[in-house]
FIKOLZA-1660 file (N, C-alpha, C; in steps of 0.1 Angstrom, whole numbers, plus 5000, padded with zeros to 4 digits):
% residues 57
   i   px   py   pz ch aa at
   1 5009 4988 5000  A  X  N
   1 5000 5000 5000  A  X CA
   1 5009 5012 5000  A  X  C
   2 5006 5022 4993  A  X  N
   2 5012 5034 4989  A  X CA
   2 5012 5041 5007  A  X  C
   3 5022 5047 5009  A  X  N
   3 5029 5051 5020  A  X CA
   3 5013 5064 5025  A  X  C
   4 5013 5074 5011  A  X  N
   4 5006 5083 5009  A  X CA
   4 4993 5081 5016  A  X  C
   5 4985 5067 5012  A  X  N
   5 4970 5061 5014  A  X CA
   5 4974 5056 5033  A  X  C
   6 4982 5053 5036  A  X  N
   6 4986 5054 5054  A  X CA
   6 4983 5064 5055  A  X  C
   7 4991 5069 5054  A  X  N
   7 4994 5082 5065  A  X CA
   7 4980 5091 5064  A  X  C
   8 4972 5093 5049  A  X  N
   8 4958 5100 5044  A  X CA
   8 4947 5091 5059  A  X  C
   9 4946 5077 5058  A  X  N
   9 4939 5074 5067  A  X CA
   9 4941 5075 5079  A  X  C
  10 4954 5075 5086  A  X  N
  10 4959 5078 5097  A  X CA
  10 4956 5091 5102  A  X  C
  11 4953 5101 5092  A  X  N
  11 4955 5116 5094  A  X CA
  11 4934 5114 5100  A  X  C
  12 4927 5112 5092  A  X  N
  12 4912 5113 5091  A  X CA
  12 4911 5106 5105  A  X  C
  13 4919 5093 5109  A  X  N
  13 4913 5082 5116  A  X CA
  13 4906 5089 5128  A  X  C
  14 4913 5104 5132  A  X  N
  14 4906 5107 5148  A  X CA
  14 4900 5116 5145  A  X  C
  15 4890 5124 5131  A  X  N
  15 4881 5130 5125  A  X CA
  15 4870 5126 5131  A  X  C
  16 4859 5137 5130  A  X  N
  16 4847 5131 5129  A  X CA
  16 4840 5128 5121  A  X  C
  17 4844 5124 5114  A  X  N
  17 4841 5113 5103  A  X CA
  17 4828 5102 5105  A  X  C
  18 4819 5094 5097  A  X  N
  18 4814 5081 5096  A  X CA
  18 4823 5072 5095  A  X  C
  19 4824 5060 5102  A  X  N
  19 4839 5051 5100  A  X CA
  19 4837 5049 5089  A  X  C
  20 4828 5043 5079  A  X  N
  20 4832 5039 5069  A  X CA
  20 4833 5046 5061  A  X  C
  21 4834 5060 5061  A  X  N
  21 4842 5071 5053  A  X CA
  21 4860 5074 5058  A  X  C
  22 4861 5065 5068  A  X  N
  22 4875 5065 5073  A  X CA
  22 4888 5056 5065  A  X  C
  23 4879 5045 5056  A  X  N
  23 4888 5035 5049  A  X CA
  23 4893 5044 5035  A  X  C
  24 4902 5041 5026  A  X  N
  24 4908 5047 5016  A  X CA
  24 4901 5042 5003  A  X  C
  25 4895 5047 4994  A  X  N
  25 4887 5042 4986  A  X CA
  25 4889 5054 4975  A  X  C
  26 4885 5059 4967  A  X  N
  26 4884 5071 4960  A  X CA
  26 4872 5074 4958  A  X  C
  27 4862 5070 4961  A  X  N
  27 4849 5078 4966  A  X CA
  27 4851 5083 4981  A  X  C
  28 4857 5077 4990  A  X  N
  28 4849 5082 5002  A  X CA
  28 4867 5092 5004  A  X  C
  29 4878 5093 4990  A  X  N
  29 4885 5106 4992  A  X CA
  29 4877 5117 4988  A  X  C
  30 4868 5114 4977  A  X  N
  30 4862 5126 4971  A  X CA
  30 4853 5131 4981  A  X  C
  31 4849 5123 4988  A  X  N
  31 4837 5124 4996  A  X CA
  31 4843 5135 5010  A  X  C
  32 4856 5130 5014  A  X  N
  32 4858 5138 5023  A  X CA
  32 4865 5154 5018  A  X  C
  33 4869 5153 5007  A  X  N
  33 4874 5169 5000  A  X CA
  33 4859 5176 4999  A  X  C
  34 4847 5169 4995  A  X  N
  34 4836 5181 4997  A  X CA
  34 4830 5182 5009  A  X  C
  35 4829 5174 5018  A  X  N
  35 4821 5169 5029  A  X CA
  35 4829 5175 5042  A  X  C
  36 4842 5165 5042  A  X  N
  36 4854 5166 5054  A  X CA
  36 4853 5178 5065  A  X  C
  37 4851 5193 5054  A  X  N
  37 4859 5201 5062  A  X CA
  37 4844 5206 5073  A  X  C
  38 4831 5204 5073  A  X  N
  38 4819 5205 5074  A  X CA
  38 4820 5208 5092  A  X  C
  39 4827 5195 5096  A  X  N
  39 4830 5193 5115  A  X CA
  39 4843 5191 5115  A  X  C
  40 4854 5196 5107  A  X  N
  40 4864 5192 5106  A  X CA
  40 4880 5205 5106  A  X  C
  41 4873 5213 5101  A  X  N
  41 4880 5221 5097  A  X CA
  41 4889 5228 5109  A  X  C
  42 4884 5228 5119  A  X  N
  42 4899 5231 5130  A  X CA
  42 4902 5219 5132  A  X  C
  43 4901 5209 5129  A  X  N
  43 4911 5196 5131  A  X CA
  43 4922 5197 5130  A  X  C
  44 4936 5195 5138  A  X  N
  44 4948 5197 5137  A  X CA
  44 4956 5192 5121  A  X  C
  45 4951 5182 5116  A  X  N
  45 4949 5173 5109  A  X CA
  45 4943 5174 5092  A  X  C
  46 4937 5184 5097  A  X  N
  46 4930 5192 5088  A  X CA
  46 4931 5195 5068  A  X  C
  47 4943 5199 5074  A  X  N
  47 4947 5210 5065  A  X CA
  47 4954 5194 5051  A  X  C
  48 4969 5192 5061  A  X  N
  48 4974 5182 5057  A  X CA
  48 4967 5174 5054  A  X  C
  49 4952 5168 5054  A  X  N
  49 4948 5153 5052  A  X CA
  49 4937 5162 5041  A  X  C
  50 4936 5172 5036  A  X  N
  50 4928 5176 5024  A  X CA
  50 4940 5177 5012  A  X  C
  51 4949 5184 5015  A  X  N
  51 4965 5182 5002  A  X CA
  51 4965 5167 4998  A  X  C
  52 4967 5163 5010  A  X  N
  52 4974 5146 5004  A  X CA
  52 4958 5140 4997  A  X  C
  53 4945 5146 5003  A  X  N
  53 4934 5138 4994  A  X CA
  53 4935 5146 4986  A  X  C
  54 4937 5156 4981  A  X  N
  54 4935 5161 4968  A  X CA
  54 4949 5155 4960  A  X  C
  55 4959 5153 4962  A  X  N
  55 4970 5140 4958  A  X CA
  55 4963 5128 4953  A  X  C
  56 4956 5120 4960  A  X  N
  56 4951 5108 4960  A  X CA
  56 4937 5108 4955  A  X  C
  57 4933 5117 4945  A  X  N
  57 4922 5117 4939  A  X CA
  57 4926 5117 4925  A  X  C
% end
C-alpha cells in the first residue's frame, strides 16, 4: 500500500468522520474533499489530510 494512502487514513482516523468514510477508497476521498471540512475544519489534521486527498484523487 502506497505510504501516501497510510498516512491520508491515519491523518482522518481521529476526525469526525462516519467510520466507513475512514477506509481509503476514491469515493469516500472525494467524499471527504467536499464533505470533510463541514466538522472538521479546525482539526489539527485538517489542512494536511485535504492536500494529500486532493494528491490521492
Amino acid at each position: 500500500m502506497d505510504n501516501r494512502i497510510k498516512r491520508f487514513e491515519r491523518l482522518i482516523g481521529s476526525m469526525n468522520l462516519p467510520e466507513n468514510r475512514k477506509v481509503y477508497n476514491r469515493p469516500n476521498v472525494l467524499w471527504f474533499v467536499r464533505n470533510g471540512a463541514l466538522q472538521n475544519r479546525s482539526h489539527r489534521n485538517f489542512n494536511e489530510a485535504v492536500q494529500l486527498a486532493r494528491e490521492l484523487m
